[in-house]
C-alpha positions as CSV (number, residue, x, y, z in Angstrom):
1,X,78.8,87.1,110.2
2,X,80.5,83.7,111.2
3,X,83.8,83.3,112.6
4,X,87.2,83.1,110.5
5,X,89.2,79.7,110.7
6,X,92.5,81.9,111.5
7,X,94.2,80.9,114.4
8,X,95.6,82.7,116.7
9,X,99.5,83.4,116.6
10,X,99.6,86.9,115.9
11,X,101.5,89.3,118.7
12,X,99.0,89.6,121.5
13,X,99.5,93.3,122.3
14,X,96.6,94.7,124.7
15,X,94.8,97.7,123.3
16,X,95.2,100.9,125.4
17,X,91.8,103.1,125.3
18,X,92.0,106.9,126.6
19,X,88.4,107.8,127.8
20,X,88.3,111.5,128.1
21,X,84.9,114.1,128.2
22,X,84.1,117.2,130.4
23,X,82.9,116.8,133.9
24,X,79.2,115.2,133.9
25,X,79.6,113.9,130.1
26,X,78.9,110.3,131.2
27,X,82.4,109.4,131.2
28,X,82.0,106.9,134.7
29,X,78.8,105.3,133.2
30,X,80.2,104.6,130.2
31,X,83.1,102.9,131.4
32,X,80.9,101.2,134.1
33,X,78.3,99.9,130.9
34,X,82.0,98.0,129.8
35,X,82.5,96.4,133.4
36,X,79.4,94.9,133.2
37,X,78.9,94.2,129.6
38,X,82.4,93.2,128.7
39,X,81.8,89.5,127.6
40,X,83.6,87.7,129.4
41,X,86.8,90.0,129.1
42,X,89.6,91.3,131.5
43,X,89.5,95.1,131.5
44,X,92.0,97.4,133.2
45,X,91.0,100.4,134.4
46,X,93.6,103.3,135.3
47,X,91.7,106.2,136.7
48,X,93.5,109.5,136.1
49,X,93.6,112.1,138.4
50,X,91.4,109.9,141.4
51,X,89.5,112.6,143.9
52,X,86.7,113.8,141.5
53,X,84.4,112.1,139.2
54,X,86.5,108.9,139.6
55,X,85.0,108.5,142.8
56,X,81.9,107.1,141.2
57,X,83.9,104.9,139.2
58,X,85.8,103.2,142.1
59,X,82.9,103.0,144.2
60,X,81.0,100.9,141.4
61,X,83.9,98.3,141.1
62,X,84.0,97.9,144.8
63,X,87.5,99.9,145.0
64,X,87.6,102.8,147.8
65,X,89.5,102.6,149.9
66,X,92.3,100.6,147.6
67,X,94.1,102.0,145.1
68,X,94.9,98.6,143.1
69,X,91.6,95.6,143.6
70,X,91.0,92.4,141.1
71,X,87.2,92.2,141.1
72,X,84.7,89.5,140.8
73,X,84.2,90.2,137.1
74,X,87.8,90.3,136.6
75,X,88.6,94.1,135.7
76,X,91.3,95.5,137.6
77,X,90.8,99.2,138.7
78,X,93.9,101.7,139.9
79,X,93.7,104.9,140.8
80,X,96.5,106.8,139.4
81,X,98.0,110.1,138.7
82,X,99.9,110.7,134.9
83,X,103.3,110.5,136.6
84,X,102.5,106.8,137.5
85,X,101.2,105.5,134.0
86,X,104.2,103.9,132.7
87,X,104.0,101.6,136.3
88,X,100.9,100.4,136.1
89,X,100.8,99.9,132.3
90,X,104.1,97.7,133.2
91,X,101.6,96.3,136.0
92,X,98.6,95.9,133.9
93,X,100.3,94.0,130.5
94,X,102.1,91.8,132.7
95,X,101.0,88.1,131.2
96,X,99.9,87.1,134.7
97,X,96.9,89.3,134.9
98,X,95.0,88.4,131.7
99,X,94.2,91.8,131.0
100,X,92.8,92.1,127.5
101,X,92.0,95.7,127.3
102,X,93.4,98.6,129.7
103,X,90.7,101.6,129.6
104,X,92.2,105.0,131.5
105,X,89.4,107.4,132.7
106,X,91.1,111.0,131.9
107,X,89.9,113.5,134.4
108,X,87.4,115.7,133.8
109,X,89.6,118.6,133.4
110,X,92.1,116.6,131.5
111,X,94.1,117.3,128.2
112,X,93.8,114.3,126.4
113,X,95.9,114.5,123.9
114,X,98.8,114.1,126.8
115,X,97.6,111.0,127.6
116,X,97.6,109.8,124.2
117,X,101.0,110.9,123.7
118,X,102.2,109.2,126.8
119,X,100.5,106.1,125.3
120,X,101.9,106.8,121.5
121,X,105.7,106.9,123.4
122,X,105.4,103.9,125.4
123,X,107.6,101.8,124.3
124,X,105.9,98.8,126.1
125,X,106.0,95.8,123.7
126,X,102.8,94.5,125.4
127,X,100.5,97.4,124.3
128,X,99.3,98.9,121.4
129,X,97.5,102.3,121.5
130,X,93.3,101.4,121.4
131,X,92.3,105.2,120.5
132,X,90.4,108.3,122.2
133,X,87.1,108.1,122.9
134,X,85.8,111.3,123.4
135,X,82.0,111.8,126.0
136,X,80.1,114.9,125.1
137,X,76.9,115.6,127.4
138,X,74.7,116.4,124.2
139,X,72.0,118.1,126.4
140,X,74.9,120.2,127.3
141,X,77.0,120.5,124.2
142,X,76.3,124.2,123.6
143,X,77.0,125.8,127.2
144,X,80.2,123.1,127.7
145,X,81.4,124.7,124.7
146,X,80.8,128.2,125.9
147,X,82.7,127.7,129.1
148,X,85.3,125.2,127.8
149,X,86.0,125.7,123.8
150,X,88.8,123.4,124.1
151,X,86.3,121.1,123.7
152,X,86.5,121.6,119.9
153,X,90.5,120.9,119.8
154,X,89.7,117.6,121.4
155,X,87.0,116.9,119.6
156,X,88.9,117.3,116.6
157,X,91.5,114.6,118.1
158,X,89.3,112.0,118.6
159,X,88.5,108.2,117.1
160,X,85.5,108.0,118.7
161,X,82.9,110.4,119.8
162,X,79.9,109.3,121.7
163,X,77.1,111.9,122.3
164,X,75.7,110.4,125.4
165,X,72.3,111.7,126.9
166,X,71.0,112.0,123.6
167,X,67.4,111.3,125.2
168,X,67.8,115.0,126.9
169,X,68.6,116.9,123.7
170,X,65.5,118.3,122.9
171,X,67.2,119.3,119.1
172,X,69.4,116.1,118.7
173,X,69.6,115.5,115.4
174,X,71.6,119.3,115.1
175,X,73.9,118.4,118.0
176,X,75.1,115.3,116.0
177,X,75.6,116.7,113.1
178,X,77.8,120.1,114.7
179,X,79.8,117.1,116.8
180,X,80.7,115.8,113.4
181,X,81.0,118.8,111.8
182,X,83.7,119.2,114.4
183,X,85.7,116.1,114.4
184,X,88.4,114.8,111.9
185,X,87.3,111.7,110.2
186,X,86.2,110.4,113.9
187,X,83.4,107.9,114.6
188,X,80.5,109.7,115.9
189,X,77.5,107.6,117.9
190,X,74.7,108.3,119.8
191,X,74.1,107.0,123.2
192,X,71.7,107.3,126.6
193,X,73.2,106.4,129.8
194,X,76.6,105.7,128.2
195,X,75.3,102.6,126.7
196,X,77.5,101.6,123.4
197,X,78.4,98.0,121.9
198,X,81.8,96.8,123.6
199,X,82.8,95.3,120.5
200,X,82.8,99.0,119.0
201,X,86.0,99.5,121.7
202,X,87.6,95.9,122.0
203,X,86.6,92.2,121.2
204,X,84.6,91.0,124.3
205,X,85.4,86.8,123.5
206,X,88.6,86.6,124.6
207,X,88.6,82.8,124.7
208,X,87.7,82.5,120.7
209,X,89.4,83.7,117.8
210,X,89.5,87.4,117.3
211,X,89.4,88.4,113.7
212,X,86.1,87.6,112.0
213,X,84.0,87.4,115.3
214,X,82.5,90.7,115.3
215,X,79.2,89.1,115.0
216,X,76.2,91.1,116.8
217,X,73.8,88.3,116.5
218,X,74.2,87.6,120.2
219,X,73.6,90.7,121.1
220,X,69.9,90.8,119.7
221,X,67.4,90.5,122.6
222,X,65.2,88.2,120.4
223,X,62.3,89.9,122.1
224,X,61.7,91.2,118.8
225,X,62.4,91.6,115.1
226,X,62.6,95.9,115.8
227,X,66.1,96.4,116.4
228,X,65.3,100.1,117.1
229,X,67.3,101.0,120.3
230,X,69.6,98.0,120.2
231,X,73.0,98.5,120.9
232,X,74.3,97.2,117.4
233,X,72.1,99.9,115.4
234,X,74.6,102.6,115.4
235,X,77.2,100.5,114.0
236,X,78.1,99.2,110.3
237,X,80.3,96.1,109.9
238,X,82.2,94.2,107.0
239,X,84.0,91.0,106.9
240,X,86.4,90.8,103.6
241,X,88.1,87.6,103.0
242,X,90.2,86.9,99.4
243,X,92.0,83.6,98.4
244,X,94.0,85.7,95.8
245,X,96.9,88.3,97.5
246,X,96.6,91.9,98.1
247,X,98.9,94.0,96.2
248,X,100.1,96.5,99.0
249,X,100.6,99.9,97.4
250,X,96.3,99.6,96.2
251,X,96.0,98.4,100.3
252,X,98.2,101.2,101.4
253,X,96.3,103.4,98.8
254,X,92.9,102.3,100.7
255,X,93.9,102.6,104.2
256,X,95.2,106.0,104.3
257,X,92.4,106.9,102.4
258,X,89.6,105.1,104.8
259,X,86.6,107.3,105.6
260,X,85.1,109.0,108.3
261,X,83.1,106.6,110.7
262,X,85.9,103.9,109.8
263,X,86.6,103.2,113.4
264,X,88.2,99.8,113.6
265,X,90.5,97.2,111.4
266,X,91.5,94.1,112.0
267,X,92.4,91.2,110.8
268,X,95.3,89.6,108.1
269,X,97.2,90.3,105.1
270,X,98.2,87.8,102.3
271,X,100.8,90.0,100.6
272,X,102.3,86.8,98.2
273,X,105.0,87.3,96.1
274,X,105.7,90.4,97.8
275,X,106.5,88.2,101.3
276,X,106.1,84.9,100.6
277,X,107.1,84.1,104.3
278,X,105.1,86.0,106.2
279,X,101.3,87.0,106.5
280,X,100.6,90.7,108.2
281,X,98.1,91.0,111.2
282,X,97.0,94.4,110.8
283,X,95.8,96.8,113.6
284,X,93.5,100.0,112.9
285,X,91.8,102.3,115.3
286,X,91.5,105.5,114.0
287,X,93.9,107.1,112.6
288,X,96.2,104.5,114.0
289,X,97.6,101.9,112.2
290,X,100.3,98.9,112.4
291,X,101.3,95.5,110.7
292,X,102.9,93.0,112.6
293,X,104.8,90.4,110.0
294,X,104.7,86.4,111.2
295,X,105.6,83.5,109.7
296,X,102.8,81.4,107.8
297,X,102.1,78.1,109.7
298,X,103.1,75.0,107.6
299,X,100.4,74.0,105.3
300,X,98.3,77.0,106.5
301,X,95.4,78.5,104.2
302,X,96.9,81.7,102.4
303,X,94.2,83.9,103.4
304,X,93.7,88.0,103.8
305,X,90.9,88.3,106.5
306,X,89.8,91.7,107.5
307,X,87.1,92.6,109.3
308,X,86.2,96.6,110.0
309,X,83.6,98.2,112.1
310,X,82.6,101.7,111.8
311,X,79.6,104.3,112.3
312,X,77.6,105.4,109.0
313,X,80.3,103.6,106.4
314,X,79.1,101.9,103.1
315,X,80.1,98.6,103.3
316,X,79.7,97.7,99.9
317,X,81.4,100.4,98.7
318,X,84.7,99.5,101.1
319,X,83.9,96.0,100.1
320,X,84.3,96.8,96.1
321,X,87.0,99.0,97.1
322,X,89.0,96.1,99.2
323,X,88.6,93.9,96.1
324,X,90.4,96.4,93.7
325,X,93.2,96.0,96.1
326,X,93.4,92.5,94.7
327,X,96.9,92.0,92.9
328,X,96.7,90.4,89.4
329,X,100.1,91.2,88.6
330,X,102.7,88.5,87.8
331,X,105.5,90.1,89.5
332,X,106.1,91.7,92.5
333,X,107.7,95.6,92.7
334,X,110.5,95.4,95.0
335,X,109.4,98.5,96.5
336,X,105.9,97.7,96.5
337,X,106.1,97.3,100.5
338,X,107.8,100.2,101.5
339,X,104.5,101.9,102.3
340,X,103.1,98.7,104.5
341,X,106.9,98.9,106.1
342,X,106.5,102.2,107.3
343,X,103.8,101.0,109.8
344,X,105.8,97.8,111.1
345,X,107.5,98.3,114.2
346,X,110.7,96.3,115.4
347,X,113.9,95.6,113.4
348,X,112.3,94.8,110.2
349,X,110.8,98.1,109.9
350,X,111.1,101.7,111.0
351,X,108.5,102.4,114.2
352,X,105.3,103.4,112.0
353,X,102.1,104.2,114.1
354,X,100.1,107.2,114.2
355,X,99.0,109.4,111.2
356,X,96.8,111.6,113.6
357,X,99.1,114.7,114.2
358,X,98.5,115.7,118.2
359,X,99.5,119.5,117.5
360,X,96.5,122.0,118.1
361,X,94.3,121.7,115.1
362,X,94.6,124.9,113.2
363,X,92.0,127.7,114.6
């Protein structure tokens, strides 16, 4: 999948991530994999709740002994308690740092759904919420959910769902299908040793253009031509690109009706007559979603460029689907973007966001 000629102007808000998973899930290896493996990017990592299992995490970037440490791969790690997230989010999104994703390590005994609420009600302009990911230990699964049925309730609130030490499952195949049974549309991936694709979270070039570059080639070990066990094999991608405008109610129609597995989108909107002035970057994690208007560069291609990532989608389906949202009428409806409006934040647009309701889940 090559990279779109789109450059870069659209608001550069850094994703927020909330890591969460019992005690022992893998949570610390997992976000220790995305240190190392990040690609060149700047990750922030707030550690929640620092005295436990966090311990492992600060000790692998080089922090004890310092709450706050810029490392050698450039990650930043802080040890912080919920009362102090709002601070170092203010710290971590300052343009200064670089930061390009900010990753906070819930506790072990943490409600997530707090911190994603904390992140939903920021009111930071430099961040944008990145989505839960959710750790199970699926060698585990059955006696965690024994002594901690909550489990199911976050579950249930997740984007993302990786079932790590799938190695150690001796029945597998059932403990992936009861975590999806069990989630709401979420992603759901396997993993060993908390090993999953970066580019599944966050983009991982942060010096090349964002949208269209969620290529995998790189990631092949070229040892081979058997991708079994490869990183990229638990993950689907499309890239969607139309000369000819969207019409927004059939793109509104798509989006809040995008399956389960459909993790990520990203990318930009050629609305035409509907806004001739402006083209929409459009952010999707989840059950997240936002468009950002900006003006169209002068002499600019008129371009819709999405690109979407997900776990067991059919692309070719999405793809067929994506073209129907093609607009081949003459005329625009002048409340044809009152649905795209709704997920626009600032003054031309009510504060949109979040479909995902973060009540209990009915028993």
């Amino acid at each position: 999948m090559g990279n779109s000629p789109v450059d870069s102007g659209s608001p550069q808000q850094i994703p927020v991530v909330v890591l969460a998973g019992f005690l022992g899930s893998g949570k610390t290896t997992l976000l220790n994999h995305l240190l190392h493996r990040s690609g060149g990017s700047r990750i922030g990592a707030i550690v929640n709740d620092f005295g436990a299992i966090e311990i492992d995490a600060m000790a692998v970037a080089g922090a004890l002994g310092d709450s706050t440490v810029s490392l050698g791969n450039g990650c930043l790690c802080c040890a912080v308690d919920a009362g102090e997230l709002d601070l170092y989010l203010d710290r971590l999104a300052a343009p200064a740092t670089g930061i390009d994703v900010i990753v906070i390590e819930a506790s072990g005994l943490a409600e997530p759904q707090e911190l994603v609420r904390m992140v939903l009600a920021s009111e930071h302009p430099g961040i944008v919420y990145g989505g839960l990911v959710e750790v199970v230990d699926a060698a585990e699964f059955d006696a965690t959910r024994a002594g901690h049925p909550e489990i199911d309730r976050h579950l249930a609130l997740a984007d993302l769902v990786v079932v790590n030490k799938l190695d150690r499952a001796g029945d597998a195949d059932r403990i992936l299908g009861l975590v999806r049974s069990l989630t709401d549309r979420a992603a759901v991936v396997p993993a060993t040793y908390g090993r999953i694709d970066p580019e599944f979270l966050f983009d991982c070039r942060p010096t090349e253009e964002r949208v269209g570059q969620l290529s995998f080639d790189d990631l092949d070990d070229h040892g081979d031509d058997n991708h079994t066990g490869h990183l990229h094999t638990g993950y689907d991608s499309l890239s969607f690109t139309s000369d000819v405008p969207l019409e927004p109610r059939r793109l509104m129609r798509f989006l809040d009706g995008r399956p389960e597995g459909l993790y990520r989108i990203k990318g930009y909107v050629d609305f035409g007559p509907y806004d001739p002035v402006n083209r929409y970057a459009v952010h999707a994690v989840g059950r997240f979603l936002r468009f950002y208007p900006e003006p169209w560069a002068p002499g600019e291609a008129r371009l819709t460029q999405l690109v979407l990532i997900g776990s067991g989608i059919d692309a070719d389906t999405l793809g067929k689907e994506l073209q129907g949202c093609r607009n081949d009428a003459p005329h625009a409806d002048e409340h044809g973007m009152w649905g795209v409006l709704r997920y626009v934040q600032g003054p031309d647009g009510p504060d949109g966001g979040t479909e995902a309701d973060l009540e209990d889940p009915p028993a």
